[in-house]
C-alpha positions in Angstrom: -46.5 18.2 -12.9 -43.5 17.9 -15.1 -42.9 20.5 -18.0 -44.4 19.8 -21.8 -40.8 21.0 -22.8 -39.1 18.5 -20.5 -40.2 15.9 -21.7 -39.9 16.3 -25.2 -36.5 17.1 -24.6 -35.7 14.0 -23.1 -37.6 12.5 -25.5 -35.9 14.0 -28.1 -32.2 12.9 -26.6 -33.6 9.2 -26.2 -34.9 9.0 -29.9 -31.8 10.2 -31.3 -29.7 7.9 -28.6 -31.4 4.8 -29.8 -31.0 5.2 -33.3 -27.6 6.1 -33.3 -26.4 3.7 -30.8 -27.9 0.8 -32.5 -26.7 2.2 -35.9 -23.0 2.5 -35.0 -22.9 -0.9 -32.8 -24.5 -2.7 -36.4 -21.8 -0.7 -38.2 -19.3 -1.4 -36.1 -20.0 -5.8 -35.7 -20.3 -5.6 -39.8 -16.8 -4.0 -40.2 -15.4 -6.2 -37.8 -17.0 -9.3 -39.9 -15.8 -7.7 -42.7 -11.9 -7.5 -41.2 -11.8 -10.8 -40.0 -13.0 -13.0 -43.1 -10.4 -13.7 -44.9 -12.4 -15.3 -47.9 -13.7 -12.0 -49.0 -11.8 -10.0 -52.1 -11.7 -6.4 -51.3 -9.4 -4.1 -52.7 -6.9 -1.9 -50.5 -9.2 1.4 -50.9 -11.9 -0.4 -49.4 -9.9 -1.9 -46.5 -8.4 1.5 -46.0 -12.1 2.8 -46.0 -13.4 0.8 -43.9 -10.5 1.7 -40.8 -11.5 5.1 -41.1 -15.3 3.9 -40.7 -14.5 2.1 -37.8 -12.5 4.4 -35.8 -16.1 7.1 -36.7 -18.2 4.8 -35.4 -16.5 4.3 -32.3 -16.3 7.8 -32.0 -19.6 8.7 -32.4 -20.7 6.1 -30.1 -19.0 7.4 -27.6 -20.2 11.1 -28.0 -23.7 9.1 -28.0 -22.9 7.5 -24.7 -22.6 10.6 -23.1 -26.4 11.6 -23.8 -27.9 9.2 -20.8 -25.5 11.2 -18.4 -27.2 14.0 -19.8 -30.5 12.8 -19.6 -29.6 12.3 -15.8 -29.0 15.4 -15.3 -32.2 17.2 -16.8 -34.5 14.9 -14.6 -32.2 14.8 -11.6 -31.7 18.9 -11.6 -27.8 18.1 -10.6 -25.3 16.1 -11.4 -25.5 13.0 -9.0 -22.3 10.9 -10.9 -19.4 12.2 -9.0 -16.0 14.3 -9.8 -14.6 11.4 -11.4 -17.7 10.9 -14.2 -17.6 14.6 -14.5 -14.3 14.6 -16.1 -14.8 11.7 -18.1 -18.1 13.8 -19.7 -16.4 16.5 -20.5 -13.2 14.7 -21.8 -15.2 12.3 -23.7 -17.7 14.2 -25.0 -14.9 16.6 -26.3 -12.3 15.1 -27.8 -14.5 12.4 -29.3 -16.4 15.4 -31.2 -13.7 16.9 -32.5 -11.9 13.7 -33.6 -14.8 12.4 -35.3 -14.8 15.9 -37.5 -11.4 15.5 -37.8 -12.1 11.9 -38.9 -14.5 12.9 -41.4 -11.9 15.1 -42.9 -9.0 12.5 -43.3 -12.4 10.6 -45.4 -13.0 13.5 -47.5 -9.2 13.4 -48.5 -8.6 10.1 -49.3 -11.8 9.8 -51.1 -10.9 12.4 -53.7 -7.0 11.2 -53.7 -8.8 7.2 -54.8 -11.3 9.9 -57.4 -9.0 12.3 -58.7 -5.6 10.6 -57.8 -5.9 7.0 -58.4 -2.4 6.9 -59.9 -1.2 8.5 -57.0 -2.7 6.4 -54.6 0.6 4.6 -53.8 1.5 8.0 -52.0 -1.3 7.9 -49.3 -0.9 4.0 -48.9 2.9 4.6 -47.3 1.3 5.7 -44.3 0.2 3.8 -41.5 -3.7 4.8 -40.7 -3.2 3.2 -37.1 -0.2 6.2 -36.4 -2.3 8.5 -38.3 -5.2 7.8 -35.9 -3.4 8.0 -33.2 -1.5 10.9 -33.9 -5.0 12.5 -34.7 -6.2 11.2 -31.6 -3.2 13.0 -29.2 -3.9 16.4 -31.2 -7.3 16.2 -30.4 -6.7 15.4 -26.7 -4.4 18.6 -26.4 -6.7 20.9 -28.1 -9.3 20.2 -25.7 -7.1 20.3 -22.9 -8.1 23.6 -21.4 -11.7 22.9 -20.9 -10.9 19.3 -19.7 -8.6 20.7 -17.3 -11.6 23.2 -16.0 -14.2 20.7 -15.9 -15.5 20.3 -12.2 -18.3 19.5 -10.1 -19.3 22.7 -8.3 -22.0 22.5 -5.0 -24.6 24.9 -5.0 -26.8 25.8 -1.8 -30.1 26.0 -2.5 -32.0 28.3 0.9 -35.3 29.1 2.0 -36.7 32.1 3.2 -34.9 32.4 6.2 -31.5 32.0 4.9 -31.2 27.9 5.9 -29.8 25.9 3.5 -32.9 23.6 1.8 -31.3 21.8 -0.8 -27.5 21.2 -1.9 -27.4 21.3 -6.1 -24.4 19.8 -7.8 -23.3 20.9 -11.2 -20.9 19.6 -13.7 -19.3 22.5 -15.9 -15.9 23.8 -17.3 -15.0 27.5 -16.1 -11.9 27.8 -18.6 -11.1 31.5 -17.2 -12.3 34.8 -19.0 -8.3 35.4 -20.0 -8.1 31.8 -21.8 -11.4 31.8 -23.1 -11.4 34.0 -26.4 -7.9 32.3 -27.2 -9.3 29.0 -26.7 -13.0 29.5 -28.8 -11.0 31.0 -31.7 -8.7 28.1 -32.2 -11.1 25.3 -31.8 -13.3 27.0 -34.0 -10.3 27.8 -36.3 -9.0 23.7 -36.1 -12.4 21.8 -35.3 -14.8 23.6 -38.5 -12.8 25.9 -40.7 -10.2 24.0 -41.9 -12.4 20.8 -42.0 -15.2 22.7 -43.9 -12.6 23.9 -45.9 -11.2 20.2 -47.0 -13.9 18.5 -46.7 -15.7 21.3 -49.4 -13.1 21.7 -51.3 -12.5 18.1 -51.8 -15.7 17.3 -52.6 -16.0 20.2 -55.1 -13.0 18.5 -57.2 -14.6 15.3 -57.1 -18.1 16.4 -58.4 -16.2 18.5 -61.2 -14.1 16.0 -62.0 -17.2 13.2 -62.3 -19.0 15.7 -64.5 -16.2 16.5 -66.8 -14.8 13.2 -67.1 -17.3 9.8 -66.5 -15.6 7.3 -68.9 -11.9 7.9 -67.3 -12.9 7.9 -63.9 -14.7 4.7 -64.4 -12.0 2.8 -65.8 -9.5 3.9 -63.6 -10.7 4.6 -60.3 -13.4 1.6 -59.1 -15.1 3.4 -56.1 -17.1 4.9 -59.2 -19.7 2.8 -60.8 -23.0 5.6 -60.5 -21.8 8.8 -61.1 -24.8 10.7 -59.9 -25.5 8.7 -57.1 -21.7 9.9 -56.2 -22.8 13.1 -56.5 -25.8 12.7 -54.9 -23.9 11.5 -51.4 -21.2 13.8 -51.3 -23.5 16.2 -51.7 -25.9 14.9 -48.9 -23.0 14.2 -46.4 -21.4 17.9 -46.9 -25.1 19.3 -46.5 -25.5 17.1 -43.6 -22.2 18.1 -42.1 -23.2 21.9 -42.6 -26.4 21.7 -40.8 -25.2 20.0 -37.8 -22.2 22.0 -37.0 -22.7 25.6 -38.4 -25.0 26.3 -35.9 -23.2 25.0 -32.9 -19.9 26.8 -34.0 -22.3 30.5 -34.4 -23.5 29.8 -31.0 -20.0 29.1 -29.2 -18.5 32.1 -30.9 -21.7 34.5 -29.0 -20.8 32.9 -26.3 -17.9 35.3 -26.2 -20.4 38.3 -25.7 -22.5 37.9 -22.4 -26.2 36.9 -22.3 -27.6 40.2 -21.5 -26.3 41.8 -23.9 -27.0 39.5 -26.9 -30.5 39.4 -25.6 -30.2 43.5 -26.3 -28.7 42.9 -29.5 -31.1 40.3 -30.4 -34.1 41.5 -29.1 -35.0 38.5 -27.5 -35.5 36.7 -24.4 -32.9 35.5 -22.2 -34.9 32.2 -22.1 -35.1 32.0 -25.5 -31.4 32.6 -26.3 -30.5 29.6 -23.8 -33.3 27.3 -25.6 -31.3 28.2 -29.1 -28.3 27.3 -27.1 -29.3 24.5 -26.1 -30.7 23.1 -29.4 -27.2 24.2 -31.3 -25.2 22.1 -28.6 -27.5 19.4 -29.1 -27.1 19.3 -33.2 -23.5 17.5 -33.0 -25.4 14.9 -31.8 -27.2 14.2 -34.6 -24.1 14.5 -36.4 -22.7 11.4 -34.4 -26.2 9.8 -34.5 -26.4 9.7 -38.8 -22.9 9.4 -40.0 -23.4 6.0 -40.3 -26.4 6.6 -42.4 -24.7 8.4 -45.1 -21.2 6.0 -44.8 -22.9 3.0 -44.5 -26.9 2.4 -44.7 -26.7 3.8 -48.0 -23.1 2.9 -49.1 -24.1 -0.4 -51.3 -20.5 -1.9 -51.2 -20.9 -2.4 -47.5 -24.2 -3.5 -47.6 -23.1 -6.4 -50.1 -20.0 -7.0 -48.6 -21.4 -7.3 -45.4 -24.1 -9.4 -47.4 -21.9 -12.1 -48.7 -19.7 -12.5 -45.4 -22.7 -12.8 -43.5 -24.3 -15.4 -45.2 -21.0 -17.2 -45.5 -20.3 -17.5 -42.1 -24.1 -18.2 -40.9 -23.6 -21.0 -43.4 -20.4 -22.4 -41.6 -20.5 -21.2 -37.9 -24.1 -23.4 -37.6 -23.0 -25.6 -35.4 -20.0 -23.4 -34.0 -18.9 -20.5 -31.5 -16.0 -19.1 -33.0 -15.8 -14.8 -33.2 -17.9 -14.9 -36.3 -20.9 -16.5 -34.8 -20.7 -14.4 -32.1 -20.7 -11.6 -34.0 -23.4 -13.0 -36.6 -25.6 -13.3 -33.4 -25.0 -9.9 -32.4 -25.7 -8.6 -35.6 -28.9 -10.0 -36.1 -29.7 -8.6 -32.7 -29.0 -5.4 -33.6 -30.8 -5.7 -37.3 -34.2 -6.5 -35.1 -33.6 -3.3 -32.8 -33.3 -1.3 -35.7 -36.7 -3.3 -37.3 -38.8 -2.4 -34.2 -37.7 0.9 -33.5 -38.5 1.9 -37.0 -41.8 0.2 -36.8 -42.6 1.7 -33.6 -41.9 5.0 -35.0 -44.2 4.8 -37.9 -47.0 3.9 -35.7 
């Protein structure tokens, strides 16, 4: 019989899965619609914008398409995808985390430069967000480098009784060594959530401050504003939701630096239940990738009329066509009925 837990554990992965695979791939199709119409006005902050939330998405979809391998593995009881795939998880899954952070970060920035620095603006624009990507991108990689370069697929016997082998268990997991480890913990906690909590919080701060103290300027001079409070209201809600997901993953990586049974001492708990709060805090980052586009898009109304007006446009002229657009048109309205019937499916 399999486990109650089991199951709602892969339950759990698949729910979030779903939602933010088909979220990102709906974000993704509308930016792309949005890029390639040339008939819509949008200003350079919104172009500039939108990049960023392109480059997240991908990102977060493919931290998300890393789950089913996980899912594999928890009703498999190994790891049945080869060396090869193994690498690629942990490579992946890895960089693709900490990029999207660092992603998020770069967002927070430029944000309160268009807020607080719109006459300044012409500063940030000298850069190229395609070398800043990438340059983001190769820090990333090398950060991550030790526990990609440890990642491995590892054969364990499983025996009977009498000593005979019964079963051959394959494993996928990164041994960085017990001399690296500390070193390595420290400064991808350091680089991948206190200096983005940092910016990203202090950033914020400054742009709630300055929406309080001074409405009428900000609204004349810097357009992303139009509802003060609902500004407030969604850098508030993005930095909470930020919080939430990682703070808890980050506490748990650091205690990995003390051994189970001892923590279990410390703690006065269970060894089982200290790897179930383990596993839930590895699992939260997830959720991070899986409602980004919630806060960034869903409820970001200049997307959703943008995306609006292009849409309609190019349904209107690709009728009888099959250029990119009406590809992309079809996809999207694809995607918008996923989204319909999961959410109806979940309120039954």
């Amino acid at each position: 019989m399999i486990p109650g837990y089991f199951i709602a554990v892969v339950s759990v992965y698949s729910i979030v899965f779903c939602i933010g695979f088909a979220g990102n791939v709906w974000l993704i199709l509308t930016l792309v619609l949005i890029r390639i119409d040339k008939k819509q006005p949008v200003t350079s902050n919104f172009k500039r914008m939108n990049q960023y939330l392109l480059s997240l998405s991908v990102s977060d979809l493919l931290v998300l398409c890393m789950i089913p391998m996980l899912v594999s593995y928890f009703i498999n009881g190994g790891w049945k995808l080869g060396f090869v795939m193994c690498k690629v998880f942990w490579t992946v899954e890895n960089v693709n985390k900490l990029l999207s952070v660092a992603i998020l970060t770069i967002m927070s920035v430029e944000r309160y430069m268009g807020i607080c620095k719109p006459f300044n603006q012409h500063i940030g624009k000298q850069h190229n967000i395609v070398y800043l990507l990438l340059t983001t991108v190769v820090v990333t990689f090398f950060l991550c480098l030790p526990i990609i370069y440890y990642s491995e697929t590892m054969h364990h016997d499983i025996l009977t009784e009498n000593g005979s082998v019964l079963e051959v268990k394959v494993s996928c997991n990164s041994h960085v060594p017990d001399e690296i480890l500390p070193f390595f913990i420290l400064y991808m906690f350091v680089f991948g959530f206190v200096v983005p909590v940092i910016l990203i919080t202090g950033t914020s701060v400054f742009i709630v401050r300055r929406v309080r103290r001074n409405i009428g300027s900000i609204r004349r001079h810097s357009p992303l504003l139009s509802r003060p409070n609902r500004v407030i209201r969604s850098i508030s809600s993005v930095v909470v939701f930020h919080f939430a997901c990682w703070t808890p993953f980050w506490l748990a990586v650091l205690l990995t630096l003390t051994s189970t049974a001892q923590l279990a001492d410390f703690l006065t708990v269970s060894p089982k239940t200290l790897a179930l709060v383990r596993m839930v805090t590895s699992f939260l980052p997830y959720i991070n990738s899986a409602g980004n586009w919630i806060f960034y898009a869903a409820l970001n109304r200049r997307i959703q009329s943008t995306s609006r007006e292009v849409r309609e446009r190019h349904e209107r002229q690709s009728v009888s066509n099959n250029d990119a657009s009406a590809v992309i048109i079809r996809a999207l309205s694809i995607t918008r009925s996923m989204k319909k019937s999961f959410r109806s499916t979940s309120m039954e």
